[in-house]
N, C-alpha and C positions, 0 to 999 in steps of 0.2 A: 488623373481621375481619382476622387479621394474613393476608400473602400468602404461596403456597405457593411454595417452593422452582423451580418452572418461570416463574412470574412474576415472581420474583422477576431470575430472570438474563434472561427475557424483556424486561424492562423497563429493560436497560441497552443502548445500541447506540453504533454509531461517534459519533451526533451527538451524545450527552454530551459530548467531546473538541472541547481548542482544543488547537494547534499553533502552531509557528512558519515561518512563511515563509521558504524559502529566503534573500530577504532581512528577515530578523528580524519580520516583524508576525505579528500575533496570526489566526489564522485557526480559526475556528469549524466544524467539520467540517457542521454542520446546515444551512449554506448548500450542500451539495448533496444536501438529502432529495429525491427522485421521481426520482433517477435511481443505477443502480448502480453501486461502483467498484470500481475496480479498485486495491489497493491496493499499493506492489511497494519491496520494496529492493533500493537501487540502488548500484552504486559502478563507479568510472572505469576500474582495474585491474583488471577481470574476466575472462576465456573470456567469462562472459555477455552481456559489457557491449553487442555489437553489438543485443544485446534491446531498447537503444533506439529501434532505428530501429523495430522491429514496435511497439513501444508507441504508438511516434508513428502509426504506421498504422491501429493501432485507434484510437486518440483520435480521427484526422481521421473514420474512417469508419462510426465507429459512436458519435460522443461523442456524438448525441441521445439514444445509450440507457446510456453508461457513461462516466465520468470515471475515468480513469490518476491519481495521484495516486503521484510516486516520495520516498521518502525514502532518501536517502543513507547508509550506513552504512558503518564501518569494524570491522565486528567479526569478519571473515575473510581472516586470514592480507594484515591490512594495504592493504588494495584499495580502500580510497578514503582517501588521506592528506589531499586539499586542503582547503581552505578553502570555507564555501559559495559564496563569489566566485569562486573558483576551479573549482565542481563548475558551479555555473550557467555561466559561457562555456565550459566546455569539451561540458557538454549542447546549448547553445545551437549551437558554431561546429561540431561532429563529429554535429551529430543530428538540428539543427534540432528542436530538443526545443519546442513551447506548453504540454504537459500542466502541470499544476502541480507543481511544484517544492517541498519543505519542507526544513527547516533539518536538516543532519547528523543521526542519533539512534543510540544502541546498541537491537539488536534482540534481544540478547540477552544474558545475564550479570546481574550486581549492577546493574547502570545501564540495567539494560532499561528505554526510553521508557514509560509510563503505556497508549499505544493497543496499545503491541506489546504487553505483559502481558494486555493485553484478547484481542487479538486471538488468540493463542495461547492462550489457558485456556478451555476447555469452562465451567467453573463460574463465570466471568463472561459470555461471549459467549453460552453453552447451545448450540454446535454444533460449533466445531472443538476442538483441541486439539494442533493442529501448531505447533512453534516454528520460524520462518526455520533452514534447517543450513547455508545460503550465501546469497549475493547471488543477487539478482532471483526471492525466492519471492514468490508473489501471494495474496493475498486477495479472494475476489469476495463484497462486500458489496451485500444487495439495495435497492430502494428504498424501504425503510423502515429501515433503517442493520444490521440483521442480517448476521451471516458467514454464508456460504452456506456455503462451499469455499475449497480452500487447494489451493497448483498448486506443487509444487517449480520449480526454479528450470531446470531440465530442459523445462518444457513452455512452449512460445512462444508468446508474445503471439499469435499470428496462425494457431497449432492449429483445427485443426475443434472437438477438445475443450472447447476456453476460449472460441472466439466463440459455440460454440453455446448456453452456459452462461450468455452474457451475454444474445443473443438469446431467453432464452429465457420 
């Protein structure tokens, strides 16, 4: 019996997807299924960037119920030029960053990343269909690897709107 077209995009979620670690290893997104994330581009040179420190707030105080999970991107007006060596110490010594860390990625354009394509297409993910328009927009993926929602880059880590989203 072939599958219908809602099963079909139902049946793909973040934990399809391996990545790479900020320092280069291979990381399998489905090592964090039963809890939800939080998915965010990130870069050094932003307005946004002090969004680190609420990320970090959420992750300590509510990481039983959601994992942060930042990817570094350079695809707005140049605001993350370093190296991942370079983006890890400077998360680490300005932010006191634990959440996990993955390797630089384009979130948008020709060289969009494989999760970012996902995550942004309704007709793969069956829910959102918002593209990153700058650094630190979020994805809240629930604990079954499903996109819930999508938070411009405007709304904090530490809003009523987004923890409740999570708590929920």
């Amino acid at each position: 019996m072939p599958a219908t077209t809602s099963e079909t995009t139902a049946s793909r979620t973040v934990y399809d997807f391996t990545v790479k670690s900020i320092d280069g290893k291979d990381v399998q997104l489905n090592q964090f299924k039963g809890k939800k994330l939080l998915i965010v581009n990130v870069a050094s040179e932003c307005g946004y960037t002090p969004q680190y420190k609420e990320l970090e707030e959420l992750y300590k105080k509510h990481g039983d119920r959601v994992t942060v999970l930042g990817f570094p991107a350079n695809n707005f007006g140049g605001q993350e030029p370093g190296s991942n060596e370079q983006i890890a110490t400077f998360c680490e010594k300005n932010y006191g960053v634990t959440f996990p860390m993955f390797a630089k990625v384009s979130v948008k354009g020709d060289d969009t990343a494989p999760l970012y394509q996902f995550l942004a297409s309704k007709a793969q993910n069956g829910a959102i269909s918002d593209a990153p328009d700058w650094n630190f927009c979020k994805y809240l993926v629930d604990e079954q690897g499903h996109v819930v929602g999508f938070y411009p880059s405007k709304v904090k880590p530490m809003s009523d709107e987004l923890v409740a989203a999570i708590l929920k």
